[in-house]
N, C-alpha and C positions, 0 to 999 in steps of 0.2 A: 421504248417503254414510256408510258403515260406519267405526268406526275402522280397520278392518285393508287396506281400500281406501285411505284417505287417506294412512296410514302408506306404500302398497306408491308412492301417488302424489308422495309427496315424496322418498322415497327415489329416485325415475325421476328427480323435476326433480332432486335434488342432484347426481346422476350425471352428467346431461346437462352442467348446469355444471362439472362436474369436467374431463371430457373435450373440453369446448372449453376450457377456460382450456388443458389439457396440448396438443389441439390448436394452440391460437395461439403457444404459447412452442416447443412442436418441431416442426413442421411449413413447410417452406419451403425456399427454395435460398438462398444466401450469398451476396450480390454485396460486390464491393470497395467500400471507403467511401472517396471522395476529399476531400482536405484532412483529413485528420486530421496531431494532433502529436505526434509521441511524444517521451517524456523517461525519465528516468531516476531509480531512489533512489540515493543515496551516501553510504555510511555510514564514516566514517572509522574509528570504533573497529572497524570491521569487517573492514578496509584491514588494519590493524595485527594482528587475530588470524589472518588468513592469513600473515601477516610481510611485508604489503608496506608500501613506504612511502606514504603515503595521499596525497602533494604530486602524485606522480606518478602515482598510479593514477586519481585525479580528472582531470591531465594529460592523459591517454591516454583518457578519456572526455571531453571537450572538443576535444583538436587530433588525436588519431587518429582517433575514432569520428566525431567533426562535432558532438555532444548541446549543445544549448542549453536544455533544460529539467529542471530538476532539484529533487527534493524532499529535502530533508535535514533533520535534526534536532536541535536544538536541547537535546542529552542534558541534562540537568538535573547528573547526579551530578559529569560530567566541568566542566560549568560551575561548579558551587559544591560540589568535594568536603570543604570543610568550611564552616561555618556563615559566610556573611559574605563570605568569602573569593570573587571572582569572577573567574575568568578566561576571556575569550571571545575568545583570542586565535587557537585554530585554525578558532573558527567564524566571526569577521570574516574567515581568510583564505581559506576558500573561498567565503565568499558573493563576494570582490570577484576571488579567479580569475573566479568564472562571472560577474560583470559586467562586469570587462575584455572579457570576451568574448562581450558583449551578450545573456547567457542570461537566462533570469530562475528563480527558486527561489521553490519552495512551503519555507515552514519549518516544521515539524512541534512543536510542545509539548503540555508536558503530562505526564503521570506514565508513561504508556505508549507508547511511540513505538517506528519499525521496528529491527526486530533485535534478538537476544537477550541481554541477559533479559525483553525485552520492557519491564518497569516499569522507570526510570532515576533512581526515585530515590534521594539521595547517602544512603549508610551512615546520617549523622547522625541523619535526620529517620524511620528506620526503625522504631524506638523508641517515639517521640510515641506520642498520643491520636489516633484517626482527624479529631476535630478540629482540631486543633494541626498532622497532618499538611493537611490542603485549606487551612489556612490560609496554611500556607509553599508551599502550590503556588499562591495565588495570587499571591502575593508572586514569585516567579520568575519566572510567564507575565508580570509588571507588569514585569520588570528585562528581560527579554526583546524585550517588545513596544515597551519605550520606545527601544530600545539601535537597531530595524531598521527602524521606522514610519516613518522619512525616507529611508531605502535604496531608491534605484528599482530594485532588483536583486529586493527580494520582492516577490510577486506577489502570493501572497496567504497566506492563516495554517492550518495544519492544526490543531485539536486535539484533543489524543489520537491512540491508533492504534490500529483495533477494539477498543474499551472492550467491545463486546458479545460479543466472540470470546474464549472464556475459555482462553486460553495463555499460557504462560510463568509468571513468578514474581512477582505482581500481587493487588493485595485485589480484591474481587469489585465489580463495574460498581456504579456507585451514578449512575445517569440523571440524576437531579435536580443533583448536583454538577458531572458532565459539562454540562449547560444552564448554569448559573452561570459557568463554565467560560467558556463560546461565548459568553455575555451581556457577562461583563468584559470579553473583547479586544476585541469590538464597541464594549463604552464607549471601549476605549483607542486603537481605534483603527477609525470608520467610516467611511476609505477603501478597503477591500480586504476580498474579499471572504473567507467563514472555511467550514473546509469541514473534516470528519472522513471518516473510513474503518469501512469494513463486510466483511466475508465473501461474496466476489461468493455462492457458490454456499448458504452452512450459514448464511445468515438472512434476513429477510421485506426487511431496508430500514428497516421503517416505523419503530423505537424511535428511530433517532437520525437518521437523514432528515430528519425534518420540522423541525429548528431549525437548521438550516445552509443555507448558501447553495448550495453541493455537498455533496454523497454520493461519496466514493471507494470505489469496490470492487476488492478482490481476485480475481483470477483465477489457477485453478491447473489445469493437465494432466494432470501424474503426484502422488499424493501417496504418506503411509505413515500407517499408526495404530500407532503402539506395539503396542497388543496382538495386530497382524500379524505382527508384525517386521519384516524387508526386503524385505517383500511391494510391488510397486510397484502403485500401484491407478490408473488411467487414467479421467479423465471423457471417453472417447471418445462417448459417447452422447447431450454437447451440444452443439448446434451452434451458431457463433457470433455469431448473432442471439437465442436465450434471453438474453442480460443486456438488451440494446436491450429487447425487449418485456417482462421484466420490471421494466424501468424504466418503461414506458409501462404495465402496470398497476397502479405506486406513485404513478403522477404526482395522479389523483384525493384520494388520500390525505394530500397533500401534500411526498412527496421529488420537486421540479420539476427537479434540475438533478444528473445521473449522471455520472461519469465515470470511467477506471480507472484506479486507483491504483497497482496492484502484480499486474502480470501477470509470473507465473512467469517465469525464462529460466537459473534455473540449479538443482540437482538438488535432494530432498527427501530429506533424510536424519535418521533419530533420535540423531544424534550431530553431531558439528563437524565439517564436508567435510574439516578438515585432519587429519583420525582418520580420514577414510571410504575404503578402497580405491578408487583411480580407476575399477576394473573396473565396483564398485559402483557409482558416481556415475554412470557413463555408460549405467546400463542404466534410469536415469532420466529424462536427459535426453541424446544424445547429440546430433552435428549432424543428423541426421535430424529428431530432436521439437522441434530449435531454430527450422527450417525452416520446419516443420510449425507452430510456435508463431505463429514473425510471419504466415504464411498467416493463420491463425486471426484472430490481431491484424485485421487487415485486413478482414476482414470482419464486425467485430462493431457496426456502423453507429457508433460513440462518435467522435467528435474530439479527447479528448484520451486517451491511451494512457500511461501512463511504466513502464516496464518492470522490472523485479528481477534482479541480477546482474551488474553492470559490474563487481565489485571478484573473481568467479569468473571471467569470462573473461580479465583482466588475471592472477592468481593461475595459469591451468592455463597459459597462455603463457609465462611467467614460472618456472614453479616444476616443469610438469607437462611441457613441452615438445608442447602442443597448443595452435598459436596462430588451430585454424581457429573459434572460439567468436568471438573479437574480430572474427576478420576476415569471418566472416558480419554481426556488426553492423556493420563500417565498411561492407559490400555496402547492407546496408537504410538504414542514415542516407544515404547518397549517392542510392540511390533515392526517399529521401523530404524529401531535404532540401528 
């Protein structure tokens, strides 16, 4: 066989594989996945840049909505804003709202964690020596992990949050650290199991997958690129079984155990929703795409689901005089309670 024959013949097999992998991940009908859980993030300092009070907006995702599962974060800067100095007085009180009321909490650490400015950590240690800084983040995950590891309220430990998804105000992924990272709290603590978060749609899985017990991935419907503007860009083109089976083609490779972390549920905007025209925001997400979202939810074959935006649909009830956001989730946690 010729070269220009074997060349035309590998380029045929590449192809064939190309279009059955695309085959297997979009191709198919969407049935509903029964017993799945969903929960929730909750971000307090988040609560408070909409101007609500965060005792109560946590409240109303507990006794209004029904949420017993909830990821929250253990911000660094807000716990030790100067050197030494520790207060973990707003973060014992919602781990023990949500255990009063027999929920259980993933707690997120680490330098990067949900919500903006994404990286959390305190002014001080901004400064340092990149080494001097990993050294004081281990020192925190150690002051952290020692404060909750008898808490039956955590379930289990996040760390980080998309280290490999480069957003916000953050030094650049350093892998090897991130594993040292997930090595320690394992030392500190190997009853529960430790899990990080990924880019459901804008990464492979495979860099941070494989040293975790879980993989959380993101999931989003409507996004924006800066260099669009307020252009709203819609993944209608995926259908809610691509994460399931791109889960099942990382599983080989070692990411064994997927689940979603952060499914969209309130609007994508290149500014702070409380700057954003309501008009705008809603041509993002409206109760329509909300609708449309848990539909989605539901059929992505996963079990555990926790969704993004309780402290927006409390904020547009509250602030915007739109209280049907909450009240589509108090519909879906009643249906799925």
């Amino acid at each position: 066989m010729n070269y220009s024959a074997l060349l035309k013949l590998s380029l045929g097999i590449v192809l064939v594989i190309i279009v059955a992998i695309f085959a297997f991940l979009l191709v198919g009908w969407p049935s509903k996945t029964p017993g799945v859980t969903y929960g929730m993030t909750f971000s307090r300092p988040y609560a408070l840049e909409l101007g609500l009070d965060p005792d109560k907006t946590l409240s109303a995702a507990l006794d209004d909505v029904g949420i017993r599962r909830f990821r929250i974060a253990a911000y660094w800067k807000l716990l030790e804003p100067k050197e030494g100095e520790w207060d973990f007085s707003d973060l014992d009180k919602d781990i023990a709202a949500i255990g009063e009321r027999d929920g259980k909490v993933v707690l997120a650490l680490g330098e990067k964690l949900p919500r903006w400015p994404e990286c959390w950590g305190p002014d001080w240690y901004k400064g340092l020596p990149r080494k001097d800084q990993r050294a004081k983040t281990l020192r925190y995950i150690e002051k952290v992990v020692e404060r909750y590891r008898d808490n039956p309220t955590v379930a289990a430990w996040q760390v980080e949050n998309e280290p490999h998804f480069r957003y916000g105000d953050c030094p650049a992924p350093d892998y090897l650290f991130i594993r040292q990272e997930t090595e320690f709290v394992r030392s500190l603590d190997p009853t529960r199991p430790i899990q990080t978060t990924d880019s459901g749609e804008l990464s492979s899985w495979l860099t941070l997958g494989v040293f975790v017990d879980k993989l959380g991935i993101s999931v989003y419907r409507v996004v924006r690129n800066p260099i669009l503007g307020d252009m709203n860009l819609h993944y209608w083109f995926l259908p809610p079984y691509v994460y399931k089976r791109k889960a099942l083609l990382a599983r080989p490779f070692g990411v064994t155990d997927v689940y979603v972390s952060e499914f969209q549920m309130e609007p994508w905007s290149n500014k702070s929703l409380d700057q954003t025209p309501i008009e705008d925001q809603l041509s993002s997400i409206d109760i329509k795409q909300m609708r449309a979202n848990f539909h989605f939810a539901e059929r992505m074959g996963f079990k555990e689901i926790d969704f993004w935006g309780i402290e927006w649909w409390v904020w547009m009830k509250e602030k915007k005089d739109h209280p049907e956001f909450i009240d589509e989730a108090k519909s879906f946690w009643a249906e799925h309670r």
